[in-house]
NUZA-711253 format. One line per 4 residues: number of its first residue (from 1); their letters; for each residue z, y, x of C-alpha. Coordinates in pm, 1 decimal, m for minus. Layout:
<pts>
NUM = A = Z:Y:X ~ ...;
</pts>
This chain:
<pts>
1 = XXXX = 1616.0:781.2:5100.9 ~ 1471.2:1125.3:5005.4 ~ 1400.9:1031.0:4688.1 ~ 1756.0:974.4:4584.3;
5 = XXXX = 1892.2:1270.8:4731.7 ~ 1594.5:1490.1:4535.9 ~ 1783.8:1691.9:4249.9 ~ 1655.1:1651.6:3894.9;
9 = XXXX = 1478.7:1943.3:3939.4 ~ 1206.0:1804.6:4224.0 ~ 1260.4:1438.7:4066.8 ~ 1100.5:1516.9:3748.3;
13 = XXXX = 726.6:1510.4:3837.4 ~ 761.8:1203.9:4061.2 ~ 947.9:1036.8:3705.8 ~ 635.2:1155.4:3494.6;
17 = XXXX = 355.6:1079.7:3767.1 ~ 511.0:740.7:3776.7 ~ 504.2:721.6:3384.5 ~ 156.0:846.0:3408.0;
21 = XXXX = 38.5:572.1:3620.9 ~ 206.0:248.5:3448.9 ~ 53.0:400.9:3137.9 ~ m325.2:328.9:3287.2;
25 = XXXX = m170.9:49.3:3473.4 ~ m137.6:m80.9:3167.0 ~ m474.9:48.4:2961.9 ~ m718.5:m263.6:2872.5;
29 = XXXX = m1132.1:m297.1:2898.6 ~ m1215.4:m355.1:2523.0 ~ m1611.2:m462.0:2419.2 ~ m1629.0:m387.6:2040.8;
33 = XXXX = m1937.6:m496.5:1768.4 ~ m1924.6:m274.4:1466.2 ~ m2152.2:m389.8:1167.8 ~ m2370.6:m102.3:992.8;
37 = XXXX = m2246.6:173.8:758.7 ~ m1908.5:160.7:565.5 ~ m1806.1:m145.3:836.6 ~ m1833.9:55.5:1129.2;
41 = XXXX = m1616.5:338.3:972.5 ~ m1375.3:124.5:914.8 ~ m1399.7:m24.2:1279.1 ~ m1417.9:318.4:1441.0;
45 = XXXX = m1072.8:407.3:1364.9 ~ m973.6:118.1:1533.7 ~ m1179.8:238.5:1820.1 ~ m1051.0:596.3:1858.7;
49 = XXXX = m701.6:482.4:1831.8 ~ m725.6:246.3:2110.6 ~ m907.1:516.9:2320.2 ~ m603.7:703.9:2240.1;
53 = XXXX = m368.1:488.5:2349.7 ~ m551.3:506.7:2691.2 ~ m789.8:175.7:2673.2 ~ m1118.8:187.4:2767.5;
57 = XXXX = m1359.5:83.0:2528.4 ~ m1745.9:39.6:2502.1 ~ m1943.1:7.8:2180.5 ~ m2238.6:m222.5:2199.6;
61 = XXXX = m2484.9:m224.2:1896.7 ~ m2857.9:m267.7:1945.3 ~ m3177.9:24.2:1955.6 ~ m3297.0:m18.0:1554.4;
65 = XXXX = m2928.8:34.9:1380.2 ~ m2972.6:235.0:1088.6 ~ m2598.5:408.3:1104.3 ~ m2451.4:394.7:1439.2;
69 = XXXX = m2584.2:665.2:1658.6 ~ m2421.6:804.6:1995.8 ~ m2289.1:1173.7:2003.2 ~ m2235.6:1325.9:2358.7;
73 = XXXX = m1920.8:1433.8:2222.5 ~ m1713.5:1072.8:2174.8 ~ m1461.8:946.8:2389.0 ~ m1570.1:589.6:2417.2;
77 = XXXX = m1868.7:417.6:2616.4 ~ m2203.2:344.8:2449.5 ~ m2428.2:61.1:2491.9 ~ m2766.9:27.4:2334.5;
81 = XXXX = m2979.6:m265.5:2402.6 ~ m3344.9:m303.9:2279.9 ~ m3435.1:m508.4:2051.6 ~ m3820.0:m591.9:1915.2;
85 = XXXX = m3768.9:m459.9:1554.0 ~ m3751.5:m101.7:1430.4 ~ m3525.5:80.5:1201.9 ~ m3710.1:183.1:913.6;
89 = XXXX = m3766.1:m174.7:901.2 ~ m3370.1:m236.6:904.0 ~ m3287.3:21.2:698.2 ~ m3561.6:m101.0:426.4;
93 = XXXX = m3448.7:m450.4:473.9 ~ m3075.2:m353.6:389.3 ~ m3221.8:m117.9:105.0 ~ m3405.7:m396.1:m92.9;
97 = XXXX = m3102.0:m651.5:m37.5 ~ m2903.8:m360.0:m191.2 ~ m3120.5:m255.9:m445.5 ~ m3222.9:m566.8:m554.1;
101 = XXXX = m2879.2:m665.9:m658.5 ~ m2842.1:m387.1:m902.5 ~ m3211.6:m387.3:m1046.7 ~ m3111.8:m459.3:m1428.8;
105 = XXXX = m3483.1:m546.4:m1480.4 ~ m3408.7:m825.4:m1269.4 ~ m3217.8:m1165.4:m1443.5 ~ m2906.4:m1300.2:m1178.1;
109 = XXXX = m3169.2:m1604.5:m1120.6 ~ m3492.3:m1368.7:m1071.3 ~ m3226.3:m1196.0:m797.0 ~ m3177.6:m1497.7:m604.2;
113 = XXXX = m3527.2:m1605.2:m614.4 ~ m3599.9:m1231.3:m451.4 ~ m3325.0:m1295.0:m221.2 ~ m3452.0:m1587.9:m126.4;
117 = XXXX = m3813.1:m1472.7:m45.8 ~ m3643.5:m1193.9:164.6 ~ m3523.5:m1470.5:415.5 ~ m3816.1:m1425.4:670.1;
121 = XXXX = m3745.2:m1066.4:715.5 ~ m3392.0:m1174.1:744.8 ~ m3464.6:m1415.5:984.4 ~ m3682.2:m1162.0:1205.0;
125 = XXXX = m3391.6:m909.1:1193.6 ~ m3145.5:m1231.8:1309.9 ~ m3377.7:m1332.4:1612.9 ~ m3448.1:m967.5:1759.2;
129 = XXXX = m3102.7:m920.0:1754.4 ~ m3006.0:m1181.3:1882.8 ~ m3236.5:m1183.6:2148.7 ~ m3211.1:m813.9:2263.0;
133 = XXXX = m2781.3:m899.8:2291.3 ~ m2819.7:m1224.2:2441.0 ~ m3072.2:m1191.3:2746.9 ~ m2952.6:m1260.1:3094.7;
137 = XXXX = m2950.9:m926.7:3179.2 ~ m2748.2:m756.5:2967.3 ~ m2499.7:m1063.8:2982.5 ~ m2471.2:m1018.9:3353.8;
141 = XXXX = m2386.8:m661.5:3335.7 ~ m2105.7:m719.1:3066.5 ~ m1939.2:m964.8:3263.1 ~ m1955.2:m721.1:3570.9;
145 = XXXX = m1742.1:m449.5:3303.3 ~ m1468.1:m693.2:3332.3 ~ m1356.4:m672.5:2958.0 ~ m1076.9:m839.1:2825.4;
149 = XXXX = m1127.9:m875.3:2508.9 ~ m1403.8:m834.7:2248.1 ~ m1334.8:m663.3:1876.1 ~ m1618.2:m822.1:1653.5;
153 = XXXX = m1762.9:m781.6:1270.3 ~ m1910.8:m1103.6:1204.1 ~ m2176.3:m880.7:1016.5 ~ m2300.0:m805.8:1340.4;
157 = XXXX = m2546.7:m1114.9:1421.8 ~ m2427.8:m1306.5:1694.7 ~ m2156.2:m1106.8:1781.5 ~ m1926.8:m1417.9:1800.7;
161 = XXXX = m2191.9:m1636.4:2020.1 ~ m2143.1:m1324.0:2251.1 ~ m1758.9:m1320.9:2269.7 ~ m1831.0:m1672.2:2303.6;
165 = XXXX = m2063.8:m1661.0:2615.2 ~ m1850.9:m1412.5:2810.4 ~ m1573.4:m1630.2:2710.2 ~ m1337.2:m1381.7:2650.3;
169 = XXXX = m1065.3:m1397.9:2366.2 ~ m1219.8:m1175.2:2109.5 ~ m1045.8:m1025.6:1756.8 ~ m1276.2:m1044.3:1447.3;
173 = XXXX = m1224.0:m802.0:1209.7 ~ m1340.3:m864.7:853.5 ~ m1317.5:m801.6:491.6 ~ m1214.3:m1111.4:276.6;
177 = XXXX = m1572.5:m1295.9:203.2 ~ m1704.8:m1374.8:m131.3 ~ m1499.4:m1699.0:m235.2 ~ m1291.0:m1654.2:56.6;
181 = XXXX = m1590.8:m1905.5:255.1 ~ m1626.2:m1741.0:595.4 ~ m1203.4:m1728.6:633.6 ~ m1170.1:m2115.0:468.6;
185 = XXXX = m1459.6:m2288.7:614.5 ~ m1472.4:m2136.3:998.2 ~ m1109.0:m1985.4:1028.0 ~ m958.9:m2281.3:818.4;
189 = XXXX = m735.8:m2048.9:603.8 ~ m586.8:m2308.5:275.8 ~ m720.6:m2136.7:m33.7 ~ m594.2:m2362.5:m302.0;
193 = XXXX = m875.9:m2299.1:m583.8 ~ m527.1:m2436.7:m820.6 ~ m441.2:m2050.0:m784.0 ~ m654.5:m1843.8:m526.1;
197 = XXXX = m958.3:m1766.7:m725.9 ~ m1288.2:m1850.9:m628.9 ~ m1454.8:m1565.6:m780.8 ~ m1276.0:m1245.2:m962.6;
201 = XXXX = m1599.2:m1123.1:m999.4 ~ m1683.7:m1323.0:m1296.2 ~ m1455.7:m1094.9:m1455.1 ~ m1179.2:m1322.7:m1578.7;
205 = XXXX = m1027.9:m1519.9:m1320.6 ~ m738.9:m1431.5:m1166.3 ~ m434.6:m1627.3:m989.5 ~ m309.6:m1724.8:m1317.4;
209 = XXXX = m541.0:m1986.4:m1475.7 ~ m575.9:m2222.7:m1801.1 ~ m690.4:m2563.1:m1717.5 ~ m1069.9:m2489.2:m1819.0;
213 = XXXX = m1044.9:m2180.1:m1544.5 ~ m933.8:m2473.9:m1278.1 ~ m1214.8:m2629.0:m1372.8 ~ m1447.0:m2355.2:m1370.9;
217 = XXXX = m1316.7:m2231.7:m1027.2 ~ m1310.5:m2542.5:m831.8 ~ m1681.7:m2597.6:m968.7 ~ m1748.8:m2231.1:m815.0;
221 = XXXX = m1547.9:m2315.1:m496.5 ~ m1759.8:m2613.2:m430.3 ~ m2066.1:m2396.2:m548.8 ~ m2022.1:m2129.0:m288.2;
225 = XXXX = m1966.0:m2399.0:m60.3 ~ m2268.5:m2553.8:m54.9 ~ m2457.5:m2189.4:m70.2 ~ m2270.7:m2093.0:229.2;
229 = XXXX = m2332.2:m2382.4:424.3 ~ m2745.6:m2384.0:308.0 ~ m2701.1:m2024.8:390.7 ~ m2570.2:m2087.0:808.1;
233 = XXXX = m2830.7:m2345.8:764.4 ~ m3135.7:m2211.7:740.0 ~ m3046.8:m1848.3:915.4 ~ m2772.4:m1861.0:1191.3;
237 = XXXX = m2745.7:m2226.5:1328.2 ~ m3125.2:m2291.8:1467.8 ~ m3078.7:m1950.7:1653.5 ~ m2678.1:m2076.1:1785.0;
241 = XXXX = m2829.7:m2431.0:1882.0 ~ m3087.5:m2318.3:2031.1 ~ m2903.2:m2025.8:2237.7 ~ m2640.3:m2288.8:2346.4;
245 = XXXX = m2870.3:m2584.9:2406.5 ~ m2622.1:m2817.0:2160.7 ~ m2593.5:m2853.4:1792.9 ~ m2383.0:m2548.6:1680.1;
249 = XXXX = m2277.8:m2389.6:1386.3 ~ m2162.9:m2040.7:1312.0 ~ m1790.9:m2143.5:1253.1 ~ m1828.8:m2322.1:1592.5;
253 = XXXX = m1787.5:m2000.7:1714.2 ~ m1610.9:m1775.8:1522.9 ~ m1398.2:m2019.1:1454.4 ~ m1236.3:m1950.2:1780.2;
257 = XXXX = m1139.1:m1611.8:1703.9 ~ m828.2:m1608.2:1823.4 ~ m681.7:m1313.9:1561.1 ~ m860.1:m1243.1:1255.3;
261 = XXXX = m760.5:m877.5:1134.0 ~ m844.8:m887.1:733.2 ~ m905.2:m526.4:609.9 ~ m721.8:m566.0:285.5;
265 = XXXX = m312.2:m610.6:243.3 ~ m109.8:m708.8:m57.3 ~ m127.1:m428.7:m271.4 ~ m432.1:m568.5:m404.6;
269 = XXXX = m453.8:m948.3:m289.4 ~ m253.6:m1194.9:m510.0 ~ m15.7:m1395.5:m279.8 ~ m191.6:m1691.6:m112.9;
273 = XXXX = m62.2:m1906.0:184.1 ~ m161.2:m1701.8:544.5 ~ m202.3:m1879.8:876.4 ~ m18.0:m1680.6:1164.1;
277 = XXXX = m361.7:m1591.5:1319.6 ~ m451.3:m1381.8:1034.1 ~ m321.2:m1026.8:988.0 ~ m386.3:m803.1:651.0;
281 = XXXX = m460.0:m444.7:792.1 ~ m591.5:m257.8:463.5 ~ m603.0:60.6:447.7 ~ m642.5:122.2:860.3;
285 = XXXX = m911.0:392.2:807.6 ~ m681.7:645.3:594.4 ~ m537.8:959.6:659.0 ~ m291.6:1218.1:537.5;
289 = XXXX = m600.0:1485.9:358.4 ~ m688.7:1815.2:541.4 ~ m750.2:2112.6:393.4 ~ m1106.1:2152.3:200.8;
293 = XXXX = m1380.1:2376.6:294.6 ~ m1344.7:2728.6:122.5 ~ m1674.4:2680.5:m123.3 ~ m1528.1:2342.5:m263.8;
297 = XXXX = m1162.3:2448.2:m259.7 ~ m1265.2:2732.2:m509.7 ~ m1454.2:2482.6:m696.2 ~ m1142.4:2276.3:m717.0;
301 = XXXX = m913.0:2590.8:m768.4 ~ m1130.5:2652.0:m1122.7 ~ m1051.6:2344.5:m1247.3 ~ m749.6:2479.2:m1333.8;
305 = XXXX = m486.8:2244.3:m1483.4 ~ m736.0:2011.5:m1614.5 ~ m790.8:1936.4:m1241.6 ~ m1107.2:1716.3:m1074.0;
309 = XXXX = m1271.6:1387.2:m1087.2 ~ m1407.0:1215.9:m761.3 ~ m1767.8:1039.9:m785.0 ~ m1894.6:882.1:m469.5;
313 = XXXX = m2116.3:527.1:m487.7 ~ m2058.6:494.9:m122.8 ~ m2377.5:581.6:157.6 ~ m2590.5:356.1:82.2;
317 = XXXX = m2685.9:537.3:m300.4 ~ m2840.5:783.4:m290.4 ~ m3113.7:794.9:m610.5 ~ m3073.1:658.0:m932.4;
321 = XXXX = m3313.5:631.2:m1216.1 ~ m3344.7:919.8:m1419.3 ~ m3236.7:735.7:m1710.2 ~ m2968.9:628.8:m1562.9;
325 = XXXX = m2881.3:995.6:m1399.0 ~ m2880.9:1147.8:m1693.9 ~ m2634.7:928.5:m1911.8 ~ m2411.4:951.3:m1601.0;
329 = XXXX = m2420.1:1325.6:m1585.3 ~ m2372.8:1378.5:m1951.1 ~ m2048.8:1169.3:m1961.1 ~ m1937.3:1369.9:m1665.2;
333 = XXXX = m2006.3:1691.5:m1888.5 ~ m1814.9:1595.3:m2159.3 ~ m1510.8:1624.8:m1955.4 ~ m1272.9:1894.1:m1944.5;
337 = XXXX = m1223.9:1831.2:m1549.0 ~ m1450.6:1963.8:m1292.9 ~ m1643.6:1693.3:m1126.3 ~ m1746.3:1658.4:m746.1;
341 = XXXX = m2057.4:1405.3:m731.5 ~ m2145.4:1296.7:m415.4 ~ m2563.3:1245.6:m536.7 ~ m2884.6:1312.2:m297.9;
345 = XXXX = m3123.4:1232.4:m566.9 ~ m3300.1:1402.0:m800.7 ~ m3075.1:1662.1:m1011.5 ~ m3044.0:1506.9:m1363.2;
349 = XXXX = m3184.2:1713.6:m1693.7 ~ m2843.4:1686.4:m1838.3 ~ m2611.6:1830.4:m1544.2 ~ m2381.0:2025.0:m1697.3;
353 = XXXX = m2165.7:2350.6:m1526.5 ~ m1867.1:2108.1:m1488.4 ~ m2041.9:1934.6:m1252.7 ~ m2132.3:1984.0:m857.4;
357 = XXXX = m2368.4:1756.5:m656.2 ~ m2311.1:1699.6:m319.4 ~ m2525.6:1549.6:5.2 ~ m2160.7:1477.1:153.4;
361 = XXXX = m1832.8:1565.5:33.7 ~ m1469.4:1474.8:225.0 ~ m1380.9:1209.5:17.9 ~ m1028.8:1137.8:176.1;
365 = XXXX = m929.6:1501.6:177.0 ~ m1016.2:1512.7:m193.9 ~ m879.3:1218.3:m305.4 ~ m538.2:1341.4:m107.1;
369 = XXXX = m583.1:1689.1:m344.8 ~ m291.1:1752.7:m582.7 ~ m528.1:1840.4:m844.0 ~ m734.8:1521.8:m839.7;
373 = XXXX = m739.1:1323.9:m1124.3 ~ m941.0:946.8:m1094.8 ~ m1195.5:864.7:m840.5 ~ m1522.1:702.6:m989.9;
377 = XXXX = m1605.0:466.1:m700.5 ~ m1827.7:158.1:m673.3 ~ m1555.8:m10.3:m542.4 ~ m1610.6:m31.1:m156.4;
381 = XXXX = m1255.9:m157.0:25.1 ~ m1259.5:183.6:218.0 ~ m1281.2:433.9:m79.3 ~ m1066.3:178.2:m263.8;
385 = XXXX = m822.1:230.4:m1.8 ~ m777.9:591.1:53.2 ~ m764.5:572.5:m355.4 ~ m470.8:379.6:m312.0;
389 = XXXX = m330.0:555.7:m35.2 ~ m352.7:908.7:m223.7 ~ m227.4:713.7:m572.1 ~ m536.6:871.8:m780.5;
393 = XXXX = m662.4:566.3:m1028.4 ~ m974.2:452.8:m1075.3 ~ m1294.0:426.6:m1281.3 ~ m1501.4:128.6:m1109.8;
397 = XXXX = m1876.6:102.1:m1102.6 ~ m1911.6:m188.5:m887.2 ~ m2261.6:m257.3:m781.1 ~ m2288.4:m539.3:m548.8;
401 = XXXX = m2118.0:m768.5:m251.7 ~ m1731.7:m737.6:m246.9 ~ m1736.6:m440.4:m469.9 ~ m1706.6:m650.2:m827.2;
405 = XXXX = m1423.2:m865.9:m673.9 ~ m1224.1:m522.7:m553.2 ~ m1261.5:m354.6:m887.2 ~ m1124.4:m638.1:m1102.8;
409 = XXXX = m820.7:m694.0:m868.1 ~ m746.2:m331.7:m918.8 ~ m821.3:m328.9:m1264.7 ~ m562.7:m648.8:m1322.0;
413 = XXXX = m323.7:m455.1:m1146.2 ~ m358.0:m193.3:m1387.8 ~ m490.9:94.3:m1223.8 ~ m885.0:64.6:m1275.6;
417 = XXXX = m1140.8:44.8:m1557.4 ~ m1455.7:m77.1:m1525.2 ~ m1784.4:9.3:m1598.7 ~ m2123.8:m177.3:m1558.2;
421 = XXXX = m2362.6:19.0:m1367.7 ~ m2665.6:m241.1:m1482.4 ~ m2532.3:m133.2:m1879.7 ~ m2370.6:189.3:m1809.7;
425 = XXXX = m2412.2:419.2:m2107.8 ~ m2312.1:774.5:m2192.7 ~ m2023.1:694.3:m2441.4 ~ m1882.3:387.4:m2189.3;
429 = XXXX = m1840.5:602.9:m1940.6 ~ m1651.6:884.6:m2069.7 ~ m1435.9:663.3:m2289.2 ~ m1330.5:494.3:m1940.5;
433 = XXXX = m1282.8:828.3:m1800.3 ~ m1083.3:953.6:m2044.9 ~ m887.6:679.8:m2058.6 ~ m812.8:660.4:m1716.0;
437 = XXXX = m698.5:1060.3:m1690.3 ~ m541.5:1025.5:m2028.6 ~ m305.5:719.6:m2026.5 ~ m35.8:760.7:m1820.5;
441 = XXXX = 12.3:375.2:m1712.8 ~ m299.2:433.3:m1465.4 ~ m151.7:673.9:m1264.1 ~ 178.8:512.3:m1232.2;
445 = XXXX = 26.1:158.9:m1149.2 ~ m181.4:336.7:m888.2 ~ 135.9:491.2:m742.2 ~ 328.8:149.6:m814.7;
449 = XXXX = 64.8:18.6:m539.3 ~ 64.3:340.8:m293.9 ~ 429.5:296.9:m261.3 ~ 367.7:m73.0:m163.9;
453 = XXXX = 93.9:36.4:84.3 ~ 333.3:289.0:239.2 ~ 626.6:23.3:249.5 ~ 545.3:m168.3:563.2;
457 = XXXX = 704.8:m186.4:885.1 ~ 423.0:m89.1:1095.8 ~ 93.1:149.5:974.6 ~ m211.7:m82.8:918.9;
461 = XXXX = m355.2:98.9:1257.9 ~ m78.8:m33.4:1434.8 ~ m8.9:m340.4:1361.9 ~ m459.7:m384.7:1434.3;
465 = XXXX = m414.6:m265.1:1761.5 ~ m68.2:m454.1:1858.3 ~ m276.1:m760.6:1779.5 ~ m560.2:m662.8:1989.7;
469 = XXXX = m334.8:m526.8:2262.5 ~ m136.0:m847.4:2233.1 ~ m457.4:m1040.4:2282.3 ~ m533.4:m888.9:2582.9;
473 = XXXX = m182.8:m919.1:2718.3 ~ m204.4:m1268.1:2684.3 ~ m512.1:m1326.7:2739.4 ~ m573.5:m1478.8:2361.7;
477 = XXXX = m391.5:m1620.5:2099.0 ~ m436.3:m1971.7:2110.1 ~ m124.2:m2062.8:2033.9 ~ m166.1:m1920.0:1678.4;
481 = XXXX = m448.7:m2129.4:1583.6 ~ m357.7:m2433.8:1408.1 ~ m470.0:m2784.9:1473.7 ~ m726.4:m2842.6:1230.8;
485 = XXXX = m1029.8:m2640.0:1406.7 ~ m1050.2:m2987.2:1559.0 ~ m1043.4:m3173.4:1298.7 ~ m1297.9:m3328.0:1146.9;
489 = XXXX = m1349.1:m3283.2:767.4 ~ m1243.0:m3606.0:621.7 ~ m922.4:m3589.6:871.8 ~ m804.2:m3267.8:779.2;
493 = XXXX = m819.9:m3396.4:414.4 ~ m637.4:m3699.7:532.2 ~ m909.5:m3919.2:375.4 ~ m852.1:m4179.1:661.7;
497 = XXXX = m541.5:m4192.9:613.2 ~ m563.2:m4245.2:263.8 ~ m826.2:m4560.1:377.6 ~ m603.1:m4657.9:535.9;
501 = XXXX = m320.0:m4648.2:321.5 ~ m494.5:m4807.9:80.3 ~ m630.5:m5085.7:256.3 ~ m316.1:m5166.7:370.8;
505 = XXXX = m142.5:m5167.4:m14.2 ~ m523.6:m5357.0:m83.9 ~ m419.4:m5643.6:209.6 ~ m48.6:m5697.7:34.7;
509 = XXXX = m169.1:m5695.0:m311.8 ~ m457.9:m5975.8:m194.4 ~ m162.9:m6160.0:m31.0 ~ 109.1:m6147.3:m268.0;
513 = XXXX = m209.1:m6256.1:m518.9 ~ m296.6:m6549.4:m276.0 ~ 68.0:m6636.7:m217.3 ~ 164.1:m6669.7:m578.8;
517 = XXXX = m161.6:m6904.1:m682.5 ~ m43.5:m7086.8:m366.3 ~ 309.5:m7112.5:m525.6 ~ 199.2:m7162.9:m860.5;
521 = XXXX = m66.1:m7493.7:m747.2 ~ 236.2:m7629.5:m592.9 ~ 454.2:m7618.5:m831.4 ~ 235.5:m7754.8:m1088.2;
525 = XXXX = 102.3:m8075.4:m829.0 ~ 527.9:m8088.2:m846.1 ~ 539.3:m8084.6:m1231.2 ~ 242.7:m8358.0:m1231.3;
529 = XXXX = 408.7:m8562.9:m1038.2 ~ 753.3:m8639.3:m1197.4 ~ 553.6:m8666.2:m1521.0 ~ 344.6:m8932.3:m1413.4;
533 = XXX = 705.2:m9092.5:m1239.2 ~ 848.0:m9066.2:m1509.7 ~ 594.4:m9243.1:m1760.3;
</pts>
């Protein structure tokens, strides 16, 4: 009764302590598993803004990552579990995958053959970490946290046999997979290979296709098919079979994801059909750009009204050949704009004054600098992103992975040019450069697709974390997932069906067949018989 007789004045903090308290009420116990390097950027935002929306949440990533190292100074819980490998040995394991990829001394079928022989040291880096995430103990004191939900990248190993074990609904978050395989063959997404291509990074193949292109990208589709499925094969499914004491396979488990966040959006996808479990968040990492330090904002200030050029070729570059340096940095000085090059290697003989190298620069708060002309990129989704989210177009020198498949979507959209980084010569370069500052139809097509980006109902960080919060809310999604995660193959391609359909048009024909002989013997024994009667 006091309560309602309080005047506004004394009512007020009770109102706001009240608030206060359905607001953690209400907060969630989150378990995420970033991937290494550009993934776990991209991931992190998705942490802090669920921190800041008052959930708890607690990293877990294992004792040998090469990139993702705890800071007394973040708001979220760490977890590191030991694991028997070290991380000079990851970090030179993910260095030669990289670098092996854009050796041009190396033939595409000398690549795969390297690849290939890099499989035990794949393998070792599978089992440890497996091993270190999986052991009794550290599954016992997860389950104790009381999480309730887990935010995955299926780069992580076993990340999904873990979300999996606790059995907890768990959110994967992912970037579209070469040939679309890990989203068509574990989260059963259509991709008709009539229109979806296989493969942009051939360089030609888009969603418009001849007939020979069909051919050509059903041929790759059923290619990358049978790679992917040698690939589980021989890596992931002896560890997940024996972990689980049954025959399992990766999309066993991942398959069960019950939201699948994709980190791209239609801006750059062509249109394909969705399933209601999947959610397009590109573009969840950028950010309106802060002001620059003082040293590079005078840099950028000289440029004057020719303006700046961007070069980054993401974290994971840092040297180049020399040969290779110096036709790069000679391009760059043949342009009128001042260039910021993110580069840790050795300074090239033909660095010119127009040019700065960097150890780290802030890409997004350049890119989001009035006076920044075209970002040279190797086409990683995040840079590709905040590109499109500042409208500066590109000049793409895609190197390996997704990269290829990024920069030809943006250059059929009309806002990139590529180069190739295996070829790249002095002249290519700074024709591509020019023509990218110079013609006019870049820049708008780049803005053509930052006004898309900006045009949505909800920010790409929201609408990720309404889908996780919604998750936990519900405790899963399951009613999102469609029917044919337990299906078998030839019944979700309605192949009995068809059998049976057949045999049953197969049973009429062979009667109608048998009845008409029938009919026809009879009526010639008839037509036998009043001949002879009548003779």
């Amino acid at each position: 009764m006091v309560l309602y007789t309080m005047t506004p004045r004394y009512l007020l903090p009770w109102v706001a302590l009240l608030l206060c308290g359905s607001e953690t009420a209400l907060g969630g116990n989150v378990l995420v598993l970033p991937a290494e390097y550009s993934h776990w950027i991209n991931m992190r935002a998705i942490v802090e803004e669920l921190v800041a929306r008052n959930h708890s949440v607690t990293v877990l990533t294992h004792s040998a990552s090469p990139s993702i190292k705890f800071s007394q100074t973040e708001n979220f819980r760490y977890i590191v579990f030991k694991v028997d490998i070290e991380e000079e040995e990851v970090r030179a394991l993910w260095y030669d995958v990289f670098h092996t990829w854009i050796n041009d001394d190396l033939s595409g079928i000398q690549a795969i053959m390297l690849m290939w022989s890099m499989r035990a040291r794949f393998e070792r880096y599978l089992e440890a970490v497996c091993e270190g995430m999986l052991n009794k103990e550290l599954i016992a004191s997860l389950r104790e946290s009381n999480f309730d939900a887990v935010l995955y990248d299926p780069v992580m190993p076993c990340s999904d046999l873990l979300a999996e074990t606790l059995g907890l609904p768990h959110v994967v978050s992912v970037r579209v997979s070469f040939a679309h395989s890990t989203e068509r063959l574990c989260g059963q997404l259509p991709v008709p290979p009539s229109y979806v291509p296989a493969a942009a990074a051939q360089g030609h193949l888009t969603d418009r296709m001849s007939f020979l292109e069909r051919v050509e990208n059903v041929l790759l589709v059923i290619a990358h098919t049978v790679l992917f499925k040698l690939q589980m094969m021989f890596t992931f499914e002896k560890y997940y079979t024996r972990i689980t004491g049954k025959p399992t396979t990766m999309c066993d488990t991942i398959g069960k994801a019950d939201i699948w966040l994709i980190r791209t959006y239609w801006d750059i996808e062509y249109p394909r059909p969705l399933l209601p479990n999947f959610k397009f968040v590109g573009g969840l990492h950028c950010k309106p750009a802060k002001p620059l330090p003082e040293e590079i904002e005078a840099f950028v200030q000289s440029s004057g009204d020719d303006g700046i050029v961007v070069f980054s070729l993401g974290s994971m570059i840092n040297n180049l050949t020399r040969a290779r340096a110096n036709s790069i940095a000679s391009a760059l000085g043949q342009i009128p704009q001042k260039v910021l090059w993110r580069y840790s290697g050795e300074r090239p003989d033909t660095l010119a004054p127009n040019t700065r190298l960097y150890d780290w620069i802030p890409q997004n708060d350049l890119l989001g600098h009035p006076k920044t002309k075209a970002f040279i990129t190797h086409g990683g989704t995040n840079g590709i992103y905040e590109a499109i989210y500042h409208g500066v177009p590109l000049v793409g020198i895609p190197l390996f992975g997704d990269q290829p498949d990024n920069l030809f979507h943006m250059k059929t959209k009309g806002a990139a040019a590529i180069v190739n980084f295996n070829q790249i010569k002095t002249e290519d370069l700074k024709e591509a450069l020019t023509d990218v500052i110079n013609n006019p139809s870049y820049k708008e097509n780049m803005m053509r697709l930052s006004r898309i980006h900006h045009d949505q109902p909800l920010k790409p960080l929201d609408h990720a974390v309404f889908w996780i919060e919604f998750v936990m809310r519900n405790k899963g999604a399951k009613h999102l997932r469609v029917e044919s995660h337990n299906l078998t193959w030839y019944q979700y391609h309605c192949l009995d069906v068809a059998a049976f359909l057949l045999s049953v048009v197969a049973l009429v024909v062979f009667i109608f067949v048998k009845t008409c002989k029938w009919l026809f013997r009879k009526c010639c024994r008839r037509s036998s018989s009043s001949k002879s009667k009548r003779e």
